[in-house]
Wavefront OBJ file of the C-alpha trace (Angstrom):
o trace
v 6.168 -6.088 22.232
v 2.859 -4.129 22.605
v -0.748 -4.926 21.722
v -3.285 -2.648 20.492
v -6.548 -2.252 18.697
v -6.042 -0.067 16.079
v -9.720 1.263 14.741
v -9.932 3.300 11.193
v -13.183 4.681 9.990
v -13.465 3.679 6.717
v -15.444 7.468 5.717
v -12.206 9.140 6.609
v -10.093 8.829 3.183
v -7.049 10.381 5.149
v -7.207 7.708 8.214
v -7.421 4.586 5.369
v -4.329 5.957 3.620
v -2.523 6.490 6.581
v -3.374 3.077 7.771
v -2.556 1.625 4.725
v 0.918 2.760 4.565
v 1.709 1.685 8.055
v 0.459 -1.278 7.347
v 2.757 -1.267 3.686
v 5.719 0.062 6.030
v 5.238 -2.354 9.340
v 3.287 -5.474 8.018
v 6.814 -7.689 7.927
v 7.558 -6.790 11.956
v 4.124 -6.605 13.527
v 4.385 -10.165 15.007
v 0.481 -10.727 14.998
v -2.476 -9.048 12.765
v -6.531 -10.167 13.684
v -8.619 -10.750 10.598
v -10.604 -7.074 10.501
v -13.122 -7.030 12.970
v -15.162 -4.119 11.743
v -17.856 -4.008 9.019
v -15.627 -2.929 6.596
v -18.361 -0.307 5.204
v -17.854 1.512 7.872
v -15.063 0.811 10.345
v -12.375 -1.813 10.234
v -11.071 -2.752 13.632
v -7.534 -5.116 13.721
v -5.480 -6.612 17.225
v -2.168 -6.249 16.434
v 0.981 -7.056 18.464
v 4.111 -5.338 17.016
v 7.238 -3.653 18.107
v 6.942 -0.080 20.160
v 8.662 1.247 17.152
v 5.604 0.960 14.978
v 2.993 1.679 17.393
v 4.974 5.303 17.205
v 3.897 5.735 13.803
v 0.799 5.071 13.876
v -1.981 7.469 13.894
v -2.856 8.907 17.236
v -6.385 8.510 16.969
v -6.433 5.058 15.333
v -4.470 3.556 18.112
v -7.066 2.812 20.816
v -4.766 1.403 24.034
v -1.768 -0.717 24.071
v -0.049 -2.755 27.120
v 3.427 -5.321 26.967
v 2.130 -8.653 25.485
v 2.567 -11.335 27.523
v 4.823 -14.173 27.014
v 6.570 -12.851 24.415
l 1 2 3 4 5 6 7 8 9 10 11 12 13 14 15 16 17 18 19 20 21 22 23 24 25 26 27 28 29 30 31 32 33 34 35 36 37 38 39 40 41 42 43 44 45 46 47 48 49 50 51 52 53 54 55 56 57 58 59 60 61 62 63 64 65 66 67 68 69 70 71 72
């Protein structure tokens, strides 16, 4: 499993739909999702721990670092 913090700027209407569907696609085998940690005017900001496969699909520039989770 890998963690990340996945970062979407909310004035970039391509970024939100692409997060959205990865999110409509992956939601079921991510194994952990923070409550949004952004403004959510402006930027919404999530932890998530999921499955290498997923962090593959995300958006390049939404996907801010990543390392093997821990005890897992």
């Amino acid at each position: 499993m890998l963690k990340a913090t996945v970062i979407v700027a909310r004035d970039n209407p391509s970024e939100v739909s692409a997060i959205e569907l990865w999110f409509s696609q992956w939601r079921d085998k991510l194994v952990s999702v923070s409550e949004n940690h952004g403004c959510g005017c402006c930027v919404d900001i999530w932890e998530i721990e999921g499955p290498s496969e997923a962090f593959a699909e995300l958006p390049l520039k939404t996907y801010t670092g990543s390392g093997p989770s821990h005890g897992a």
